[in-house]
C-alpha positions, 0 to 999 in steps of 0.5 A: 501434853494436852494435844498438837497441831503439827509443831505447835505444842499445847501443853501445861507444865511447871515451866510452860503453859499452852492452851486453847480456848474457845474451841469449836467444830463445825460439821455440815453435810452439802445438798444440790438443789433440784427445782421441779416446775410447780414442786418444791425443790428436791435435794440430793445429797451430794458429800459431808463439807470439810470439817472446820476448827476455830479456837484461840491461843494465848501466847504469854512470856509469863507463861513460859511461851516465847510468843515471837517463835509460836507466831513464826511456826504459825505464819510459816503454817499459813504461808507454806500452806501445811497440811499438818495433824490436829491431835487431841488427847493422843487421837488425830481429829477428823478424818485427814490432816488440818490447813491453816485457813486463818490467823488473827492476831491480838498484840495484849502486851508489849514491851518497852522494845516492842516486842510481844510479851501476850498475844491472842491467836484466834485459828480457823482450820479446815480439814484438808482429806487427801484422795488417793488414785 
């Protein structure tokens, strides 16, 4: 197993082949900024912004992946607005859980019914830290 997002499994196996591509981390610090008459402003640091993940998927029947059941999983993540974990190489990423903030999808395929045979799944998580007390 390569790695998961809460129930989405990435993985790559004689039978099924489930991975990602495209993967970014975006890390930024926040500032305030403080005008002083005659100055420049000065900046105070106020915290580190949620880390944010974008990255694609490809959802491909000749891979062994059913692409109707992926997109339900990640369209009942977005809609429920699940706070899931994002392991990669059996080590949680960042410093809390990770929400699903958007899904693009890419209908490649589809077949003489209309169902989906490839789709591209562009995510975009943000990292979503729980405060306690």
């Amino acid at each position: 197993m390569i790695g998961s997002l809460g129930k989405v499994v990435f993985e790559v196996s004689a039978e099924r082949v489930k991975t990602f591509r495209d993967f970014q981390i975006q890390r930024s610090a926040k500032f305030s900024e403080h005008s002083i008459h005659g100055h420049k402003a000065l900046l105070e640091f106020t915290g580190l912004a949620p880390a944010a993940i974008s990255l694609a998927i490809r959802l491909d029947a000749g891979l062994g992946v059913n692409p109707k059941e992926e997109l339900a999983t990640l369209h009942d993540m977005l809609t429920q607005h699940q706070a899931v974990p994002f392991i990669l190489d059996g080590e949680p990423q960042g410093d809390g859980l990770w929400v699903l903030e958007g899904l693009d999808e890419k209908h490649e395929i589809i077949d003489n019914y209309g169902a989906s045979i490839a789709v591209e799944v562009s995510l975009k998580l943000k990292e979503y830290i729980e405060v306690n007390g």
